[in-house]
N, C-alpha and C positions, 0 to 999 in steps of 0.2 A: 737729536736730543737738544732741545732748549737751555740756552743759560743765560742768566742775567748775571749782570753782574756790577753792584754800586761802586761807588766813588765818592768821593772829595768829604767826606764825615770828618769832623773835628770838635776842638774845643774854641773857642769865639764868645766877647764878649756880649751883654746886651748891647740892640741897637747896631752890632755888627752884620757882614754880609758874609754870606757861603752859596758856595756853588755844588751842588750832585752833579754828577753825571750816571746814567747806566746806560750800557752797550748790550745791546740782546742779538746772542747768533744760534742760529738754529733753523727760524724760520723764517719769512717774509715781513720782516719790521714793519712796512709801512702798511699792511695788511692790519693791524694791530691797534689799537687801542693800547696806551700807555698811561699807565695812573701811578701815581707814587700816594704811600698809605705809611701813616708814624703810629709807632707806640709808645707810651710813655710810661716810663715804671710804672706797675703796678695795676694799668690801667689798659683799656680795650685796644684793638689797634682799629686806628682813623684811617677815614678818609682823605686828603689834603687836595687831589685834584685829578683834572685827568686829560689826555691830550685825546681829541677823537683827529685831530687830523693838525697841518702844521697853522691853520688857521680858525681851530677850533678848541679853546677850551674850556674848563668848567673849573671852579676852584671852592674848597671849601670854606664858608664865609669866615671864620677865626683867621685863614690866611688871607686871603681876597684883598689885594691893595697891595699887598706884601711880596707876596710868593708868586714868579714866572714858569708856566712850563714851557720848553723848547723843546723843537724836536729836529733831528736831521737824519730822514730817513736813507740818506746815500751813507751817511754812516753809521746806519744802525743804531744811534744813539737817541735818547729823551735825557733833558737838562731838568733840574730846578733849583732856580735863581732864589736863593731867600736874602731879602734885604727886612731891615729892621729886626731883627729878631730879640725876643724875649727869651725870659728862664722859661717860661712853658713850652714855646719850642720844640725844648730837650728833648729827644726821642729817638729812637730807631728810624730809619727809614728806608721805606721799601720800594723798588721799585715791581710793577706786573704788568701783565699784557695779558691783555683783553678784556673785555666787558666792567666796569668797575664795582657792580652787583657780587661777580664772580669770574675772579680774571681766571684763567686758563695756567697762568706760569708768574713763578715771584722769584726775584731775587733772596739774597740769604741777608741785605740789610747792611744800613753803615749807620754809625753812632753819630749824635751830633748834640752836641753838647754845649749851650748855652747860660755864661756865669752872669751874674751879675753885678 
């Protein structure tokens, strides 16, 4: 069985930095496709970015400049680095695996919370 599972969600002001982590055991990590996806009250859940491998990634442009994805597949983990952050930020966020069309497994989400 698959689980993900986030990390490092808080409250931060603008212009502040935070760090996710999510750890996934179950299957073969590095096999995987890693994207982390926000939702924001009220509103759809995004895209934010996606690691295809630890030298490949794709970011969605509202973060693009801003937001790092890492990954360290010897321990099962994908990071994302948010530096600058704004109030729109705010959101859920997910971490999943596989495809970012339609990942395969998500985590259950850590809150992050951006005042201004």
């Amino acid at each position: 069985q698959v689980h993900l599972l986030e990390s490092g969600g808080g409250l931060v002001q603008a212009v502040g930095t935070l760090r996710l982590s999510c750890v996934m055991s179950g299957r073969s990590f590095s096999s995987y496709a890693m994207n982390w996806f926000r939702q924001a009250p009220g509103k759809e859940r995004d895209f934010v970015g996606v690691s295809w491998s630890v030298s490949n990634t794709v970011y969605a442009n509202s973060v693009k400049g801003r937001f790092t994805i890492s990954r360290d597949d010897a321990k099962n983990t994908v990071h994302l680095q948010m530096n600058s952050l704004k109030p729109e930020d705010t959101a859920v966020y997910y971490c999943a695996a596989g495809p970012p069309a339609k990942p395969d497994y998500w985590g259950k989400g850590t809150l992050v919370t951006v005042s201004s």
